[in-house]
NUZA-820296 format. One record per residue (C-alpha): residue in one letter; x, z, y. Coordinates in steps of 0.25 Angstrom, whole numbers, padded with zeros to 4 digits. Layout:
! NUZA-820296
<A, <X, Z, Y>>
...
//
This chain:
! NUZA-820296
<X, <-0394, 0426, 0946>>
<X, <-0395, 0432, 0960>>
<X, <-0392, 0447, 0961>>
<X, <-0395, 0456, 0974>>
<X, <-0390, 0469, 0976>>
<X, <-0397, 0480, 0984>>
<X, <-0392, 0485, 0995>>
<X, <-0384, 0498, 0993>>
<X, <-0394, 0511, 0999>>
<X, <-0379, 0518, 1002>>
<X, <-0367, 0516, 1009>>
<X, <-0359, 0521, 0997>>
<X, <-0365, 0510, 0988>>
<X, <-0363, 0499, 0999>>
<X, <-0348, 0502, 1000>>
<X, <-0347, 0499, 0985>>
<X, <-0355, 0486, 0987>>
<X, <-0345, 0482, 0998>>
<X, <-0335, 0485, 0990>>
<X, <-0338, 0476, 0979>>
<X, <-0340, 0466, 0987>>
<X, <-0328, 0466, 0994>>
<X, <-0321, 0465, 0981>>
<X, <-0329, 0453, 0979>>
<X, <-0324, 0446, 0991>>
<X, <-0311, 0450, 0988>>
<X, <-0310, 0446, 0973>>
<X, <-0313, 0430, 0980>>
<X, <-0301, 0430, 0988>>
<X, <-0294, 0419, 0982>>
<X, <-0306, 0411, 0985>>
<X, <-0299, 0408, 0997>>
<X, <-0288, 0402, 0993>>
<X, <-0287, 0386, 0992>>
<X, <-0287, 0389, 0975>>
<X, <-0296, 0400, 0969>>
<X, <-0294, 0404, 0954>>
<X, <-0304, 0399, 0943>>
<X, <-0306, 0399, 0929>>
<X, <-0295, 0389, 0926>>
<X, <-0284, 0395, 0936>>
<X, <-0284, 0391, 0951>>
<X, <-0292, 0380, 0958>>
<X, <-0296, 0374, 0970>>
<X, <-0306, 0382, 0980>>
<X, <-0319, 0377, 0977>>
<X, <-0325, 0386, 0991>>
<X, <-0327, 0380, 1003>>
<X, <-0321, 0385, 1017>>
<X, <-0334, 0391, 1021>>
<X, <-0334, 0399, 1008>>
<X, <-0322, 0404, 1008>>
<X, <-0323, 0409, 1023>>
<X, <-0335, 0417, 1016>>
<X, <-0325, 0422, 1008>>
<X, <-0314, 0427, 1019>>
<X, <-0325, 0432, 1027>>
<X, <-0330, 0442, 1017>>
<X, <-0314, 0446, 1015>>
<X, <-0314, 0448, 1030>>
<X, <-0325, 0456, 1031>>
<X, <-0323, 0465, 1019>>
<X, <-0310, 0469, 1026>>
<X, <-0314, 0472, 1041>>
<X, <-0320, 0487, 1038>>
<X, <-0304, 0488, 1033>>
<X, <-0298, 0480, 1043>>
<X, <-0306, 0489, 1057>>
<X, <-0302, 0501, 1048>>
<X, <-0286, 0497, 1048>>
<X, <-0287, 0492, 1064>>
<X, <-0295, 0506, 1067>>
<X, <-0284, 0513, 1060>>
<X, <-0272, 0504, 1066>>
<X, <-0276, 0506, 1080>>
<X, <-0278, 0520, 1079>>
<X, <-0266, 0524, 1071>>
<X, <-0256, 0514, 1077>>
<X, <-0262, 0510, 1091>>
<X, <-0266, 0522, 1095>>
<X, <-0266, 0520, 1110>>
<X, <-0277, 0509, 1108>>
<X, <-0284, 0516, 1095>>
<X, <-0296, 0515, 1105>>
<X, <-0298, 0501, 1106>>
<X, <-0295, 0499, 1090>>
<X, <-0309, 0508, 1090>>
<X, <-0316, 0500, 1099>>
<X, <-0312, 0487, 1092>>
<X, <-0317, 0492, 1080>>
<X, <-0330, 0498, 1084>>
<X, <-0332, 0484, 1090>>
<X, <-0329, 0478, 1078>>
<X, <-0339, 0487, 1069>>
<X, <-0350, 0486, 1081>>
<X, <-0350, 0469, 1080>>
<X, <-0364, 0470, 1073>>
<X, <-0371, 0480, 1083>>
<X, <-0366, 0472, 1096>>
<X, <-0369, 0459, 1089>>
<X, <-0384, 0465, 1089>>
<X, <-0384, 0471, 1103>>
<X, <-0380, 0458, 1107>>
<X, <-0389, 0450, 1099>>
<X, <-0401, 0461, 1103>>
<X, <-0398, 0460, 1118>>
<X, <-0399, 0443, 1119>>
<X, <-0408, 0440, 1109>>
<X, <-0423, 0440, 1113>>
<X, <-0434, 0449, 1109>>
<X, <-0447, 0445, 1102>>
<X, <-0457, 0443, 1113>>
<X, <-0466, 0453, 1106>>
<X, <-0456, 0465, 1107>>
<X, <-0455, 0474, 1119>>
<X, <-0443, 0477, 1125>>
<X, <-0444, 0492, 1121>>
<X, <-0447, 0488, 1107>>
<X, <-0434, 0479, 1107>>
<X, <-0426, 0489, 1113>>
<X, <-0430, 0498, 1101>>
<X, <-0429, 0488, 1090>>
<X, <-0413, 0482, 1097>>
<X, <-0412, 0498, 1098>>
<X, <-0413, 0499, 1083>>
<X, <-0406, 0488, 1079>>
<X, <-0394, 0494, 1087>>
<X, <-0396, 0508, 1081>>
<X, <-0395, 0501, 1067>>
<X, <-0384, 0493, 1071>>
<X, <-0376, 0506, 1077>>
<X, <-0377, 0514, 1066>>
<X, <-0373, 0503, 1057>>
<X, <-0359, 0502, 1067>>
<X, <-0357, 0516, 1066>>
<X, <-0358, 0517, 1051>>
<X, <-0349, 0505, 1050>>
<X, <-0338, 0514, 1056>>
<X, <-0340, 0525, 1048>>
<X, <-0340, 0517, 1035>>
<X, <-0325, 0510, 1040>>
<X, <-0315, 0518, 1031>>
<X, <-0323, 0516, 1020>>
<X, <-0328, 0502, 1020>>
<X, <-0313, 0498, 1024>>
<X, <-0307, 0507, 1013>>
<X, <-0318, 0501, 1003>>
<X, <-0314, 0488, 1008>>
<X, <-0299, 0490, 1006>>
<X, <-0303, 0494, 0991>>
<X, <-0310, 0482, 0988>>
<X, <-0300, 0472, 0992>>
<X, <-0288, 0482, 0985>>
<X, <-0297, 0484, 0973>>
<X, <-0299, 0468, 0973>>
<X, <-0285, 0462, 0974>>
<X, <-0282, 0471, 0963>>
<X, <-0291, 0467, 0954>>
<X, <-0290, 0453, 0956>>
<X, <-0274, 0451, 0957>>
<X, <-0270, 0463, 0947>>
<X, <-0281, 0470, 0939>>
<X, <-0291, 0459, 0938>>
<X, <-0302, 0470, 0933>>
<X, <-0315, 0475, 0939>>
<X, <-0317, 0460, 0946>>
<X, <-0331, 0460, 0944>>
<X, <-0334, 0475, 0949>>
<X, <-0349, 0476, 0952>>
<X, <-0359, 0487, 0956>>
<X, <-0373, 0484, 0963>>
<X, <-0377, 0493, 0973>>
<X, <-0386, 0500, 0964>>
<X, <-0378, 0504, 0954>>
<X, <-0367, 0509, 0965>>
<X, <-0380, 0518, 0972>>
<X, <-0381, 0523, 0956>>
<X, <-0367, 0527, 0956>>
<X, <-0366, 0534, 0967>>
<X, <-0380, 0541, 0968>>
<X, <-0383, 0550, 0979>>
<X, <-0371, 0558, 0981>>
<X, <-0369, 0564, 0997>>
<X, <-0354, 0562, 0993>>
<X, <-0353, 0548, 0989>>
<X, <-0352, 0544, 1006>>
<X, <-0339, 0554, 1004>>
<X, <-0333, 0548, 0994>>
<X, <-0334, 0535, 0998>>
<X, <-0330, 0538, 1012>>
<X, <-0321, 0548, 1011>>
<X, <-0311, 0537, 1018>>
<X, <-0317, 0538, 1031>>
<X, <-0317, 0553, 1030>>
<X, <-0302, 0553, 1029>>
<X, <-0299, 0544, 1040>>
<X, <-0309, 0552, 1049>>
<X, <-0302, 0565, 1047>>
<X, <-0288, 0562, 1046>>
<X, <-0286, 0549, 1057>>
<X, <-0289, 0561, 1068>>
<X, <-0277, 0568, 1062>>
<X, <-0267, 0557, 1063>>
<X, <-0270, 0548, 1075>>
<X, <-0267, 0550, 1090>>
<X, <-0276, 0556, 1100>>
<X, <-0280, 0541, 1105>>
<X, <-0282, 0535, 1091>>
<X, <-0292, 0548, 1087>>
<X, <-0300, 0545, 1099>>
<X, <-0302, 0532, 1096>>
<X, <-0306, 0536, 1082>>
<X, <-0316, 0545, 1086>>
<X, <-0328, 0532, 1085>>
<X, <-0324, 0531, 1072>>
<X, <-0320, 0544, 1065>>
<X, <-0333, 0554, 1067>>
<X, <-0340, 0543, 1060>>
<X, <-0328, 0540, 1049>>
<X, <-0331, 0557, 1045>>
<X, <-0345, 0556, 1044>>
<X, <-0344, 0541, 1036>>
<X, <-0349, 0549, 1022>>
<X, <-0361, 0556, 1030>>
<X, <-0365, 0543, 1036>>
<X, <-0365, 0535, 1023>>
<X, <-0373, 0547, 1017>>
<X, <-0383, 0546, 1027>>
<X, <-0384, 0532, 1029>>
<X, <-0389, 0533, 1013>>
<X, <-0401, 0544, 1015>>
<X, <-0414, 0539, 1013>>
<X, <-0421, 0535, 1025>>
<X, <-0430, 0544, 1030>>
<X, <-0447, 0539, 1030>>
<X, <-0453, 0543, 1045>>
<X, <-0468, 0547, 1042>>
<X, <-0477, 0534, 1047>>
<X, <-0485, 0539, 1061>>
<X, <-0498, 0537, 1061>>
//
């Protein structure tokens, strides 16, 4: 039986799907050990290298929006003279797939049926996208690296201690059910980046506040943003 799941219409309801599958990830860890529990106690790996990498790569990735929130905090907390180039670094890091496709728009070739202005205009709009999905990305960074930190917690605990709740599951439309149209769900949800956008300005230096200024405006406005990003989209009126 093969199962899709639609793609959540909100932010809010996407959180919860990375979530669960963070916790996923997490609950195969000892997959990559040489021996893997089974039904009759521990065995030999049955995986191959390749599909184990798969495995460690999904662990790494689910621990990078946590891991950029620690360095960002780090540098600005402790390395105050250089808190600039921690910013910059990080901004790089969360900017890779918009100057992968600047790069990848300015060498490759454009169809010989496309002007130049009607390629500047679709390259124009694929970097807008690509932009705006940059700068939601910092705005969502406390959250998604506290939701991530939660996951991995929630996990060990239940595999090592409790051994309860291992097969959690919600689909997307259920979580959209649950959590219905409220303005204040983004809030709730987000209210992590709200305190790290107000209170970081009241305990760093004046060098580490500057270079927190590319972050924190859009770390306070992070519950508006994910409210917006969930409006309908608006239908122009078809020109004649």
């Amino acid at each position: 039986i093969e199962l899709f799941d639609n793609y959540p219409p909100r932010y809010e309801a996407d959180a919860r799907r990375q979530h669960r599958w963070t916790r996923g990830d997490w609950q195969i860890l000892a997959w990559l050990l040489p021996r893997v529990p089974g039904p009759r106690g521990w065995h030999s790996n049955p995986l191959s290298a390749l599909s184990r990498w798969k495995i460690f790569d999904n662990l790494r990735r689910s621990i990078v929006p946590s891991g950029l929130l620690g360095f960002l905090l780090l540098g600005w907390l402790v390395a105050s003279p250089v808190a600039m180039w921690f910013t910059v670094v990080t901004l790089l890091v969360l900017a890779f797939p918009l100057l992968a496709q600047l790069a990848m728009s300015l060498i490759s070739l454009p169809p010989r049926n496309v002007t130049p202005a009607d390629e500047a205009r679709l390259l124009w709009r694929d970097l807008r996208h690509s932009l705006f999905q940059w700068l939601f990305g910092i705005a969502v960074l406390p959250q998604r690296a506290w939701s991530t930190v939660d996951a991995v917690t929630r996990t060990m605990w239940r595999t090592v201690i409790s051994r309860r709740k291992l097969l959690e599951w919600e689909t997307a439309s259920e979580v959209e059910q649950r959590l219905g149209k409220s303005r204040w769900g983004p809030l709730f949800q987000m209210w992590y980046s709200l305190v790290l956008a107000l209170s970081l300005p009241l305990i760093l230096p004046f060098a580490a506040t500057l270079a927190a200024i590319p972050f924190l405006p859009l770390w306070l406005c992070a519950p508006a943003i994910s409210y917006w990003t969930a409006l309908p989209l608006s239908s122009r009126p078809s020109e004649e």
